[in-house]
PQR file of N, CA, C, O and H, with PARSE charges and radii, in Angstrom:
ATOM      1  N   UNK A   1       8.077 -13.175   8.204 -0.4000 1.5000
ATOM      2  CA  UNK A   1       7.822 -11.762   8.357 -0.0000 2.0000
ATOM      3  C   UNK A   1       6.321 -11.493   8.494  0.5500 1.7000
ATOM      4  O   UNK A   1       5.949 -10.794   9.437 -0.5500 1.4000
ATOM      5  N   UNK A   2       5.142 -12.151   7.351 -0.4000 1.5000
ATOM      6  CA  UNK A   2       4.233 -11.569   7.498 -0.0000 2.0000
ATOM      7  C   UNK A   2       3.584 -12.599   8.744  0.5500 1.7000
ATOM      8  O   UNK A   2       2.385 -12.356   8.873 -0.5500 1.4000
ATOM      9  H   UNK A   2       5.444 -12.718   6.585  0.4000 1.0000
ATOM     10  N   UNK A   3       4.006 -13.547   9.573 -0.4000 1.5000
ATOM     11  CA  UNK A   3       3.624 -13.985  10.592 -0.0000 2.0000
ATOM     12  C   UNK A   3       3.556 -13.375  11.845  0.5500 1.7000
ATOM     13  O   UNK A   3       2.524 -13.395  12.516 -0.5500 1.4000
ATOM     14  H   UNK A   3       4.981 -13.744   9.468  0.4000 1.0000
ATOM     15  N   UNK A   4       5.281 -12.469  12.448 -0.4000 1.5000
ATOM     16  CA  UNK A   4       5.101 -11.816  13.052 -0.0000 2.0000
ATOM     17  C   UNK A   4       4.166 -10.756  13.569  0.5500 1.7000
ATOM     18  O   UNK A   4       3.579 -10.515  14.624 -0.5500 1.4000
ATOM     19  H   UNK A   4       6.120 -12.453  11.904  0.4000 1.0000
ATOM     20  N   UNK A   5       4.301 -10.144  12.176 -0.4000 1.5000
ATOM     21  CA  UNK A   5       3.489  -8.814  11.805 -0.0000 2.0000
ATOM     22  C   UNK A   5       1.723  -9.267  11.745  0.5500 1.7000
ATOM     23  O   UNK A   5       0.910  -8.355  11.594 -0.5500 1.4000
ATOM     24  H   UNK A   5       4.778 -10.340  11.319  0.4000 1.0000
ATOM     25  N   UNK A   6       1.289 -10.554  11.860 -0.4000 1.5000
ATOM     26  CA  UNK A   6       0.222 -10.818  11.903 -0.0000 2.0000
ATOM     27  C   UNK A   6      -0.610 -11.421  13.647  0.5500 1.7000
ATOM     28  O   UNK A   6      -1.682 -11.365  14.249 -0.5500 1.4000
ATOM     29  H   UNK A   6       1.949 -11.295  11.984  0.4000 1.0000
ATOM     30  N   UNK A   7       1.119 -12.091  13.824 -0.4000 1.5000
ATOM     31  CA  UNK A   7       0.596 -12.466  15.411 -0.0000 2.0000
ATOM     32  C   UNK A   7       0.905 -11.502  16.511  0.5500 1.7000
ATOM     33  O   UNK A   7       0.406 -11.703  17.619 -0.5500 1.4000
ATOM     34  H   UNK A   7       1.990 -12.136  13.336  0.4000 1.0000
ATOM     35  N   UNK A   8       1.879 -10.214  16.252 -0.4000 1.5000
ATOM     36  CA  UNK A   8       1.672  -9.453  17.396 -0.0000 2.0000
ATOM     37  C   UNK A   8       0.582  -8.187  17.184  0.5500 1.7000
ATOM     38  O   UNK A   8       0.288  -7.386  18.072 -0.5500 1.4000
ATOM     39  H   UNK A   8       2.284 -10.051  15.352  0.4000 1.0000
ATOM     40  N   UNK A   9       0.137  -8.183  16.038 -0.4000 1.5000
ATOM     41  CA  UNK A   9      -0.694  -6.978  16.034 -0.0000 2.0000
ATOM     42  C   UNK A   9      -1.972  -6.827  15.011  0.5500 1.7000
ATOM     43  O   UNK A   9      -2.581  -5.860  14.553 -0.5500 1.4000
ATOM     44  H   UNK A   9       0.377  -8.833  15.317  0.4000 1.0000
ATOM     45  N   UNK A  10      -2.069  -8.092  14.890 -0.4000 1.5000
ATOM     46  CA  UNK A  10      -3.711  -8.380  14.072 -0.0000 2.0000
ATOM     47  C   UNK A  10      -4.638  -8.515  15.452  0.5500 1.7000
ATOM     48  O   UNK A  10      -4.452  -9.070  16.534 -0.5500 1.4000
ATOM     49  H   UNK A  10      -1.574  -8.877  15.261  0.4000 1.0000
ATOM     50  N   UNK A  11      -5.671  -7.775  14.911 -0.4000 1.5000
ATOM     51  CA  UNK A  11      -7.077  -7.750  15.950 -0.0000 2.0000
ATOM     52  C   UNK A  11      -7.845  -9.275  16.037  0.5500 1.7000
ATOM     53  O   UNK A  11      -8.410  -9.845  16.970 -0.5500 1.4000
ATOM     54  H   UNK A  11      -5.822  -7.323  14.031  0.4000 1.0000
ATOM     55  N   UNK A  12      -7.598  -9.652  14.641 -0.4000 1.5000
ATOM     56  CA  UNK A  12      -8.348 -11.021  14.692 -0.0000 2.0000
ATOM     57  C   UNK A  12      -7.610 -12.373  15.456  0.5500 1.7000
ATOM     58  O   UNK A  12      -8.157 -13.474  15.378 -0.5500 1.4000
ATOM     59  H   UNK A  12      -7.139  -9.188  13.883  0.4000 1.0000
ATOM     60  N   UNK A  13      -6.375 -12.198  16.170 -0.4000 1.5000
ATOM     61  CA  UNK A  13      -6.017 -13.271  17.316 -0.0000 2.0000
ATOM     62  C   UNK A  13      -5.747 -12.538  18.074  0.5500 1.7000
ATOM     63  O   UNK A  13      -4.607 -12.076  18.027 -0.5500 1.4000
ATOM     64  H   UNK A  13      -5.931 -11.304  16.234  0.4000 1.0000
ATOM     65  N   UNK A  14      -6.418 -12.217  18.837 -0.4000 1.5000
ATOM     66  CA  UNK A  14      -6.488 -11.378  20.296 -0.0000 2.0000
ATOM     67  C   UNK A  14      -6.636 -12.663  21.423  0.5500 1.7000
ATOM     68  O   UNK A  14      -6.322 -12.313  22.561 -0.5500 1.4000
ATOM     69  H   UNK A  14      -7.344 -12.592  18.875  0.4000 1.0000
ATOM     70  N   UNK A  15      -7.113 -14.260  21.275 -0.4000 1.5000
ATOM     71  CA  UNK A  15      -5.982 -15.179  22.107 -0.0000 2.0000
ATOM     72  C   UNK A  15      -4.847 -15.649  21.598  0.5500 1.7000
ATOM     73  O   UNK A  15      -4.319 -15.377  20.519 -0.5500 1.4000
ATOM     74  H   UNK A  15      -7.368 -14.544  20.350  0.4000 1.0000
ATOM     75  N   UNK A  16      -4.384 -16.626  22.739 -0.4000 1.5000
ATOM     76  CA  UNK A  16      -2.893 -16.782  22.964 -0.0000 2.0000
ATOM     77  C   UNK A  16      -2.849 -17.796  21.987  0.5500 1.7000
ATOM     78  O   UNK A  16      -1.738 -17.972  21.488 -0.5500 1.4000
ATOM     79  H   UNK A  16      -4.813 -16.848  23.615  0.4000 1.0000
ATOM     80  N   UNK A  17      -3.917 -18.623  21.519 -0.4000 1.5000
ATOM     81  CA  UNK A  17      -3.509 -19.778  20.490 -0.0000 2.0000
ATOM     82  C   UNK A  17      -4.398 -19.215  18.727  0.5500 1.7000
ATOM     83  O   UNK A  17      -4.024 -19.851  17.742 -0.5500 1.4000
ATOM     84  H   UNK A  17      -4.820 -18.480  21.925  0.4000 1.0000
ATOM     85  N   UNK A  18      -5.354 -18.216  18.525 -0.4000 1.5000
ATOM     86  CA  UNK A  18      -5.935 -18.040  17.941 -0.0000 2.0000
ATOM     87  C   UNK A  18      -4.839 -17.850  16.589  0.5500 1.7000
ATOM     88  O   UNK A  18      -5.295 -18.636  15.759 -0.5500 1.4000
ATOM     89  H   UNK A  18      -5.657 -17.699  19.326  0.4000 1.0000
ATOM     90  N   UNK A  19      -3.772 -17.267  16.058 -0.4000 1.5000
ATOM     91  CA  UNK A  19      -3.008 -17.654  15.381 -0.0000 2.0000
ATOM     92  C   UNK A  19      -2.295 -19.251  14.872  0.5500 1.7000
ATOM     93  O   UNK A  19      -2.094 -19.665  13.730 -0.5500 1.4000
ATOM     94  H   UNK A  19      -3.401 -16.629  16.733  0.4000 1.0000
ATOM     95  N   UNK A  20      -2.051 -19.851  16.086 -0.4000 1.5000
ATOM     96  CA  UNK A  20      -1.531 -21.165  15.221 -0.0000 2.0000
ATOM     97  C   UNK A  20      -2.509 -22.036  14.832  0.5500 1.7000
ATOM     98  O   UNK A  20      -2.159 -22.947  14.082 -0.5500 1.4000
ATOM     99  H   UNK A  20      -2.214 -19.515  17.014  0.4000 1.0000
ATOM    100  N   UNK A  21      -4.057 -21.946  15.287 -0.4000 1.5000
ATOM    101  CA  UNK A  21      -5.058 -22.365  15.081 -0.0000 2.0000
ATOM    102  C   UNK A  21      -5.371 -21.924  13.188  0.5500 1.7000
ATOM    103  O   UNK A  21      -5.477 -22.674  12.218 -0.5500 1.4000
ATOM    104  H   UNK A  21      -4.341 -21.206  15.897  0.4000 1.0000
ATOM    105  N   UNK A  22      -5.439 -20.397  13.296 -0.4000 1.5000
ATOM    106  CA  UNK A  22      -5.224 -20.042  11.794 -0.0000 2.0000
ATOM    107  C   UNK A  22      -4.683 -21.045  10.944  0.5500 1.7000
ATOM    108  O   UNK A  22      -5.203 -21.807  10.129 -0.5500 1.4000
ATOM    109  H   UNK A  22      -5.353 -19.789  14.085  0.4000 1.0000
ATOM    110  N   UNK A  23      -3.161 -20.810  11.444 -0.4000 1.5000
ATOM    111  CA  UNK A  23      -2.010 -21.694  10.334 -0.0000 2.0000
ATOM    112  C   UNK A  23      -2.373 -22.812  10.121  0.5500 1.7000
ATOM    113  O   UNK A  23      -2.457 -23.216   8.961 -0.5500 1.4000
ATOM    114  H   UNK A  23      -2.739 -20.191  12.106  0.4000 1.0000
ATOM    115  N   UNK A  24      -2.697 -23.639  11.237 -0.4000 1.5000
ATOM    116  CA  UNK A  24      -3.688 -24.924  10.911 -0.0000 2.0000
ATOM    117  C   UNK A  24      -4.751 -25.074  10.388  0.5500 1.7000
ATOM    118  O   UNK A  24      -4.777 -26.187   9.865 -0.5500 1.4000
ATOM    119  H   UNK A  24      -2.629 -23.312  12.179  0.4000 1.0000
ATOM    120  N   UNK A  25      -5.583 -24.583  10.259 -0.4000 1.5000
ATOM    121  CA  UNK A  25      -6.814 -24.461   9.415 -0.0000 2.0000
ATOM    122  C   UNK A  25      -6.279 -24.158   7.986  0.5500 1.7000
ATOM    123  O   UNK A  25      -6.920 -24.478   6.984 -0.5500 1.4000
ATOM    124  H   UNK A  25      -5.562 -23.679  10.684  0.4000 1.0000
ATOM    125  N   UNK A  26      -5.130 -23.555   7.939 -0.4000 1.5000
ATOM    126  CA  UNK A  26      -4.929 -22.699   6.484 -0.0000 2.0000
ATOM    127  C   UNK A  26      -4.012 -24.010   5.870  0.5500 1.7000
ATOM    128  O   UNK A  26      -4.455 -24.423   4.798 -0.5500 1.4000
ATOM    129  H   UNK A  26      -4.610 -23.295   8.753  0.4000 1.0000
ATOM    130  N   UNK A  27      -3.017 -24.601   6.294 -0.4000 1.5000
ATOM    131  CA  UNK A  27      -2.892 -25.430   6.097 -0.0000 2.0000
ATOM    132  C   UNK A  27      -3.164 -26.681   5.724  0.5500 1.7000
ATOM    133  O   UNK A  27      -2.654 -27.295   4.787 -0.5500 1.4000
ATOM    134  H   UNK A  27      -2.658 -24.265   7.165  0.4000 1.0000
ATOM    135  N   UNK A  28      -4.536 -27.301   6.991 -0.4000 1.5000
ATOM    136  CA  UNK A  28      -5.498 -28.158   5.996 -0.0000 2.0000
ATOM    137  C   UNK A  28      -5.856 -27.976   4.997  0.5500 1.7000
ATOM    138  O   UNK A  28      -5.522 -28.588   3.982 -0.5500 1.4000
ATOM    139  H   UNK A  28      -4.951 -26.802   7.752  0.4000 1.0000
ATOM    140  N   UNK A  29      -6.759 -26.921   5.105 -0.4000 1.5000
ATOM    141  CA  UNK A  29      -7.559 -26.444   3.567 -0.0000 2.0000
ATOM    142  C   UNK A  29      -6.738 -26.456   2.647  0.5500 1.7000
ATOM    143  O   UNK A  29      -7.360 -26.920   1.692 -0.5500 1.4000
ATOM    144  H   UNK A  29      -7.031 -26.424   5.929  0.4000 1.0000
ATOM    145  N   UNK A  30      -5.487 -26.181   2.262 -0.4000 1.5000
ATOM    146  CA  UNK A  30      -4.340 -26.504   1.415 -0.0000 2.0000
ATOM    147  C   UNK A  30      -3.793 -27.434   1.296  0.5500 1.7000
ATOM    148  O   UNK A  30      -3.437 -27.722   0.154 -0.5500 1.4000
ATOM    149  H   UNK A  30      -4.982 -25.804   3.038  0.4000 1.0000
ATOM    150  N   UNK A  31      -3.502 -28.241   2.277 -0.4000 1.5000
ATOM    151  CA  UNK A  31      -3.551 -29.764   2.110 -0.0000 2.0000
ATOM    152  C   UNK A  31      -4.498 -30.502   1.090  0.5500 1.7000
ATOM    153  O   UNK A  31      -4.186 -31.087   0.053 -0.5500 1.4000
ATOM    154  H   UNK A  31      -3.791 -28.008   3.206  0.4000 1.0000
ATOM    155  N   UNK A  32      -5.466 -30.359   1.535 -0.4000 1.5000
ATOM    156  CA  UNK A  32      -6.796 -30.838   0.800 -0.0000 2.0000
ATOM    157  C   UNK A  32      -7.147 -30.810  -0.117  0.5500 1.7000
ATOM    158  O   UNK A  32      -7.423 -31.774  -0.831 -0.5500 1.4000
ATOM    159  H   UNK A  32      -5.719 -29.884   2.378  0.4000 1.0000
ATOM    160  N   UNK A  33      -7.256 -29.450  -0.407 -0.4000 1.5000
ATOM    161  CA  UNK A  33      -7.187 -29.060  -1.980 -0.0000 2.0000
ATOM    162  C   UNK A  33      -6.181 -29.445  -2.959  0.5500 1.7000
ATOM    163  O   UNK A  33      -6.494 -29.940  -4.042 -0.5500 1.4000
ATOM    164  H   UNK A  33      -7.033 -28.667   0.174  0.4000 1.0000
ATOM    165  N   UNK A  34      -5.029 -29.238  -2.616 -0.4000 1.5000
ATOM    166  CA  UNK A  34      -3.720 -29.192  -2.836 -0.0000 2.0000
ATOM    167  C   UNK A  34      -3.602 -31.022  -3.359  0.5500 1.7000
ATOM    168  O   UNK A  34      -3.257 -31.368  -4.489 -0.5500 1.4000
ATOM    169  H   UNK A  34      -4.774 -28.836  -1.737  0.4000 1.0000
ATOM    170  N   UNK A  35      -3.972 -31.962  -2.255 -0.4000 1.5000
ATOM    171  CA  UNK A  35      -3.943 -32.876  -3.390 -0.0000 2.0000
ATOM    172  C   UNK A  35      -5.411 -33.531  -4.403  0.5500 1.7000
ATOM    173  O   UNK A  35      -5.451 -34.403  -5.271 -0.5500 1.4000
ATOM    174  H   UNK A  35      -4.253 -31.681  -1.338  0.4000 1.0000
ATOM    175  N   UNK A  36      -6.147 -32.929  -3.994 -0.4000 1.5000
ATOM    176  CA  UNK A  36      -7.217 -33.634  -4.989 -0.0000 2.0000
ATOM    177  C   UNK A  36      -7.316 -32.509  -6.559  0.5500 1.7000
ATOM    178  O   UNK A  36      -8.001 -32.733  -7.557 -0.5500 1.4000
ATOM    179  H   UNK A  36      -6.114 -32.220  -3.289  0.4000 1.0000
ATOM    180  N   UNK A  37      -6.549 -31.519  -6.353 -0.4000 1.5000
ATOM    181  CA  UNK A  37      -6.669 -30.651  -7.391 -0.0000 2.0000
ATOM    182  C   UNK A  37      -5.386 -30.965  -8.075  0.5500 1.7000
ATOM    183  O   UNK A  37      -5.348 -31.568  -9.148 -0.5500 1.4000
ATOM    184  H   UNK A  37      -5.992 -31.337  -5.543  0.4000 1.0000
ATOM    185  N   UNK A  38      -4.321 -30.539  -7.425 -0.4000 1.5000
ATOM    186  CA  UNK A  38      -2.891 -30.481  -8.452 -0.0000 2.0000
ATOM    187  C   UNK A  38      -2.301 -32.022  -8.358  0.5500 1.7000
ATOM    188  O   UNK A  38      -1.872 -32.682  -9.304 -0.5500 1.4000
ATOM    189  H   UNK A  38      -4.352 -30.049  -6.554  0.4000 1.0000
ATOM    190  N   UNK A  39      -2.385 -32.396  -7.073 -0.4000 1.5000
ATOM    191  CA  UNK A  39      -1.932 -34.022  -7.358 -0.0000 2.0000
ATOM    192  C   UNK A  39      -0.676 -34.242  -6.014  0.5500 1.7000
ATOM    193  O   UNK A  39       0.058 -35.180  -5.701 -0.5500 1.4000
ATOM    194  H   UNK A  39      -2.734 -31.860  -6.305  0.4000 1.0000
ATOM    195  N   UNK A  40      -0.891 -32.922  -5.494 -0.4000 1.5000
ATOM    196  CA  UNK A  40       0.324 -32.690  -4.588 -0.0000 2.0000
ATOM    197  C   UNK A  40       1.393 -31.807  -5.084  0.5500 1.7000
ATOM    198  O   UNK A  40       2.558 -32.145  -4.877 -0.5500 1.4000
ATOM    199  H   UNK A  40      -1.487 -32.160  -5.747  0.4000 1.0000
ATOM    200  N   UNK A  41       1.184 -30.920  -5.596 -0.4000 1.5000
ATOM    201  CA  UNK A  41       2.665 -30.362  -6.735 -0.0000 2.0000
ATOM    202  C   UNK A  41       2.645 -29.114  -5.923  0.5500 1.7000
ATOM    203  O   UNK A  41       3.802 -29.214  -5.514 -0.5500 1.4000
ATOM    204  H   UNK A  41       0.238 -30.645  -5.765  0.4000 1.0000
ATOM    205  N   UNK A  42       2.227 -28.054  -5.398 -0.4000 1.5000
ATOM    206  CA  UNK A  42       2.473 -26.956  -5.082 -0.0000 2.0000
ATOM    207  C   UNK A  42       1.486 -27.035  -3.068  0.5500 1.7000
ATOM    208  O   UNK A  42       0.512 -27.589  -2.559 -0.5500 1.4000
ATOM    209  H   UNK A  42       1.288 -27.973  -5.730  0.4000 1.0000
ATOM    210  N   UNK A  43       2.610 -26.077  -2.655 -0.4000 1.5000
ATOM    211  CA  UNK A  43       2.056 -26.249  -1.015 -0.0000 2.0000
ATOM    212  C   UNK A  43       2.920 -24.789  -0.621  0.5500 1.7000
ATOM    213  O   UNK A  43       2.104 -23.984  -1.070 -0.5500 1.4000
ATOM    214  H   UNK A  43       3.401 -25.627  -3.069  0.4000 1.0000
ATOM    215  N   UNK A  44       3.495 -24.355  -0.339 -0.4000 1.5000
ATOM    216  CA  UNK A  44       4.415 -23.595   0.212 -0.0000 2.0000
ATOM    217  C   UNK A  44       4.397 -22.544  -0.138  0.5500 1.7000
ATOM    218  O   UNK A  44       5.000 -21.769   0.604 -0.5500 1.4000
ATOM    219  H   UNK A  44       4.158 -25.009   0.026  0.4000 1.0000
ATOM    220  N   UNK A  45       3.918 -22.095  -1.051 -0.4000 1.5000
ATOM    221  CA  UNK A  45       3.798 -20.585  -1.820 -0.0000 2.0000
ATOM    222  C   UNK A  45       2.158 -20.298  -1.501  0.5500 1.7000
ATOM    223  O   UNK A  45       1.859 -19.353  -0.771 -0.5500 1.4000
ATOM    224  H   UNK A  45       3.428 -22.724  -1.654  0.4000 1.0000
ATOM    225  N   UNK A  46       1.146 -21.139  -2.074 -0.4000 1.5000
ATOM    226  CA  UNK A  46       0.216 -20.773  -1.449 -0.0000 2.0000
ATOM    227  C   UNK A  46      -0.193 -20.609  -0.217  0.5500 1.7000
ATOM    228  O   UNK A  46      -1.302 -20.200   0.127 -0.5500 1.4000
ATOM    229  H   UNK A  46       1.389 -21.906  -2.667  0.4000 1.0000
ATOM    230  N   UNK A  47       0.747 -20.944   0.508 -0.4000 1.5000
ATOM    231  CA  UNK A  47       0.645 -20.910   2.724 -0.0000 2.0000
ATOM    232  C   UNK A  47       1.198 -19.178   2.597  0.5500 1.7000
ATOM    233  O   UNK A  47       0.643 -18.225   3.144 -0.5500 1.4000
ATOM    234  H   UNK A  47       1.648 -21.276   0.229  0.4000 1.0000
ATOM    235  N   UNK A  48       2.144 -19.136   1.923 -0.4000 1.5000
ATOM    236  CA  UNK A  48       2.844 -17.462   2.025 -0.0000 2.0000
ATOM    237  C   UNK A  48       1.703 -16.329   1.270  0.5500 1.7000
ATOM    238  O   UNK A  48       1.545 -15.191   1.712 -0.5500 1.4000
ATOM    239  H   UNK A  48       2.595 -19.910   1.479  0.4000 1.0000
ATOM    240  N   UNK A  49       1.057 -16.800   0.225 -0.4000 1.5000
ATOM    241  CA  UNK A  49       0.362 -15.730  -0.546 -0.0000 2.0000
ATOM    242  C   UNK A  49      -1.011 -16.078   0.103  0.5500 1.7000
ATOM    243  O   UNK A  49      -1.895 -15.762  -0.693 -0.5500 1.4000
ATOM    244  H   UNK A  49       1.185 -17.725  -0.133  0.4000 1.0000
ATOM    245  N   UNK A  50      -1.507 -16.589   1.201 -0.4000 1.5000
ATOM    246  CA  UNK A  50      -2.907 -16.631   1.976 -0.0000 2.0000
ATOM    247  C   UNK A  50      -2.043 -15.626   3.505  0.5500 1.7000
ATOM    248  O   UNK A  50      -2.531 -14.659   4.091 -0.5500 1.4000
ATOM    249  H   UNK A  50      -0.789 -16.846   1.848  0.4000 1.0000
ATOM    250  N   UNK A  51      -1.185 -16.051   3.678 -0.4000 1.5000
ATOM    251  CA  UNK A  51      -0.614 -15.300   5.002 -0.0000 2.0000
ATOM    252  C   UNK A  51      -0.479 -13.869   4.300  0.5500 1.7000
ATOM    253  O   UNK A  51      -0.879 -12.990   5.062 -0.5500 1.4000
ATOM    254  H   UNK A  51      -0.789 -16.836   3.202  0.4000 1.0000
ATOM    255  N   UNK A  52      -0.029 -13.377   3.063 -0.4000 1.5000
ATOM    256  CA  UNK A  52       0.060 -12.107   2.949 -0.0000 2.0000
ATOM    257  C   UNK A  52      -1.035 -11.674   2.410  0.5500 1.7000
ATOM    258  O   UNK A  52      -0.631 -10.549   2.116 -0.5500 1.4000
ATOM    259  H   UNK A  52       0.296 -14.091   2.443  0.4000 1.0000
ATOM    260  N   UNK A  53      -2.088 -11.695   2.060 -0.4000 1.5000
ATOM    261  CA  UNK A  53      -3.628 -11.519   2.220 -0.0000 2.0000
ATOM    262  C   UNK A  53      -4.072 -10.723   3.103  0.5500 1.7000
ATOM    263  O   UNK A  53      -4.414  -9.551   3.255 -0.5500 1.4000
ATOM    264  H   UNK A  53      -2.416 -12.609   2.299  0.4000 1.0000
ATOM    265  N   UNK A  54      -3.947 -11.939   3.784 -0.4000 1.5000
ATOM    266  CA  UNK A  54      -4.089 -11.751   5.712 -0.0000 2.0000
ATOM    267  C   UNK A  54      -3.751 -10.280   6.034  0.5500 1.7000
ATOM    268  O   UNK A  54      -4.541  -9.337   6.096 -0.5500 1.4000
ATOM    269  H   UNK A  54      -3.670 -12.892   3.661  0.4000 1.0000
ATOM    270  N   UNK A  55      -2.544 -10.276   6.209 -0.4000 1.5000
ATOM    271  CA  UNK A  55      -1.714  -9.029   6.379 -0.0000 2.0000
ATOM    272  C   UNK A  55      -2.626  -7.644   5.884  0.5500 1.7000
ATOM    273  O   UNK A  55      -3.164  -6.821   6.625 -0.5500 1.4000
ATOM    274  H   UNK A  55      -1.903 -11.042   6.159  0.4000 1.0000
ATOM    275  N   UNK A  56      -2.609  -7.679   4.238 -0.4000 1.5000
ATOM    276  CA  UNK A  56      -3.477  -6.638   3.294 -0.0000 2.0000
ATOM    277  C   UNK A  56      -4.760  -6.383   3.912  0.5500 1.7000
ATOM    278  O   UNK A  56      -5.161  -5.258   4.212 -0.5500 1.4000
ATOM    279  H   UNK A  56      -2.172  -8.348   3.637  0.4000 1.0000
ATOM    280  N   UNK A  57      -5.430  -7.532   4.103 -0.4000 1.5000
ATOM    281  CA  UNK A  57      -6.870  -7.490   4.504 -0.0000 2.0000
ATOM    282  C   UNK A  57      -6.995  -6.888   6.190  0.5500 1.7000
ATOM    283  O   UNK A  57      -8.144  -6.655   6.568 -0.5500 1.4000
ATOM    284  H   UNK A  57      -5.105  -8.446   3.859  0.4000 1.0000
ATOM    285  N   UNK A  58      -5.925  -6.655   7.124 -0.4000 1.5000
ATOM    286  CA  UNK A  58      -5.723  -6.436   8.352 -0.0000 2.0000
ATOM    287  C   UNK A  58      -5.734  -4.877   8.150  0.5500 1.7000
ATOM    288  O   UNK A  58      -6.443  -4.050   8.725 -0.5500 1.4000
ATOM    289  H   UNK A  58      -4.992  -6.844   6.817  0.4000 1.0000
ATOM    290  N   UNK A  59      -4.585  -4.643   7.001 -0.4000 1.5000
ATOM    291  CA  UNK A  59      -3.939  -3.249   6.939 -0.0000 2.0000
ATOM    292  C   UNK A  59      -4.548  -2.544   6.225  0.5500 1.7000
ATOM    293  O   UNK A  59      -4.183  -1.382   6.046 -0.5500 1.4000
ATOM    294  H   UNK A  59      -4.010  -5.315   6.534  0.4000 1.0000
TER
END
């Protein structure tokens, strides 16, 4: 949901790849962190609560 709502009408990917580029970047950086901090234990909730940020910080 908050993907849609971020790739058809956020100002900040106004190109055609500038969104999945996001998700990838947001992803590494969570990767990364994700295992030198917790050990690998959490990934999937923090991808949803940085995407709904996003959203807040748009709206």
């Amino acid at each position: 949901m908050c993907g849609g709502i971020l790739e058809s009408t956020s100002p900040r990917f106004s190109q055609r790849a500038d969104f999945f580029t996001y998700i990838c970047f947001l992803c590494l950086v969570i990767l990364l962190s994700n295992a030198f901090i917790t050990g690998g234990e959490r990934f999937a909730s923090i991808l949803a609560l940085s995407l709904l940020k996003t959203v807040t910080i748009d709206n």
